[in-house]
C-alpha positions, 0 to 999 in steps of 0.5 A, spaced: 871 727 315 872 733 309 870 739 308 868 743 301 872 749 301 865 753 303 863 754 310 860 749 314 855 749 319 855 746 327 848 744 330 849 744 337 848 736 337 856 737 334 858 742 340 855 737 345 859 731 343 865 734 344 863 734 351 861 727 352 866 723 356 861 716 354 862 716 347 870 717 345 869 716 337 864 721 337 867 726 342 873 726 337 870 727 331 865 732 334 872 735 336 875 735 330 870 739 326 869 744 332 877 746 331 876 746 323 872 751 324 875 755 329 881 754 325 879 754 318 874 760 320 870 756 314 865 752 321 860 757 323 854 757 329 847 761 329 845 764 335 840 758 336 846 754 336 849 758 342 842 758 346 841 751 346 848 749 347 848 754 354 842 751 355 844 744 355 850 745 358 848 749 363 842 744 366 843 738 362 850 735 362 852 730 367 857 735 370 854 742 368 859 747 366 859 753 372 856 760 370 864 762 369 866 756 365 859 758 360 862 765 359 868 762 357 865 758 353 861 764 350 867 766 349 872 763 346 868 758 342 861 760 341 861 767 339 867 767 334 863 762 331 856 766 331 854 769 324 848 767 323 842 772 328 835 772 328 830 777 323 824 777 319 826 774 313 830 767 317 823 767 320 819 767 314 825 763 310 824 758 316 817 758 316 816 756 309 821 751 309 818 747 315 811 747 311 813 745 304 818 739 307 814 737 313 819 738 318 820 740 324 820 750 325 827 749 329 830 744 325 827 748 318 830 755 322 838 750 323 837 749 315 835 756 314 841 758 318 846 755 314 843 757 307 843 765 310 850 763 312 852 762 306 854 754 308 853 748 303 854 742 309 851 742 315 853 737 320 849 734 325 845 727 327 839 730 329 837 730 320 837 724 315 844 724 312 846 726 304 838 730 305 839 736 300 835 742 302 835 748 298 844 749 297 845 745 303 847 737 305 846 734 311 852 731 313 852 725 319 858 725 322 858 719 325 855 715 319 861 710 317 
């Protein structure tokens, strides 16, 4: 699970995983990635990420994190990690994309995100594997 020396993108499918008590092997890939970005400084978030992922583990995860236990959360991972922040242009950008590809305005926005974030990957389960949109791969990290 390498990461080319440019920036890499976390949908928050990725942060979710490393919450799942369920699934050992994907928790530890998931984990994996979340502390390479941390650590390398190259792993980067948008703030839609960050919405949805407070959103889930707020309300949706079997045991939700407490509202202090987010704000830490906020914290320490998720901001650090937040370059990417809505305007106009990502919009449109998003827009555009989920006309010409057919897919889907908040999995266009993701992709637009990485693209404006400067990424050439984009980690998550949620899209097709090896799919090259714009200057971005789609990489599933629990493909073996």
């Amino acid at each position: 699970m390498s990461t080319s020396q440019k920036k890499f993108f976390l949908d928050t499918n990725i942060l979710v995983y490393t919450f799942d008590r369920t699934d050992s092997r994907k928790r530890r890939k998931a984990s994996g990635l979340l502390a390479s970005a941390l650590e390398t400084h190259r792993g980067i978030i948008s703030y839609q990420v960050v919405q949805e992922f407070l959103n889930v583990a707020t309300r949706k995860f079997s045991d939700p994190l407490t509202v202090p236990e987010a704000q830490l959360y906020l914290a320490r991972i998720l901001m650090p990690l937040c370059e990417v922040f809505p305007d106009s242009a990502l919009y449109s950008q998003a827009l555009s994309m989920a006309g010409e590809s057919g897919m889907a305005f908040y999995d266009a926005l993701i992709i637009s995100s990485a693209i404006a974030g400067g990424c050439d990957t984009v980690w998550t389960e949620d899209l097709q594997h090896g799919r090259e949109i714009g200057t971005v791969t789609i990489r599933n990290p629990f493909v073996a």
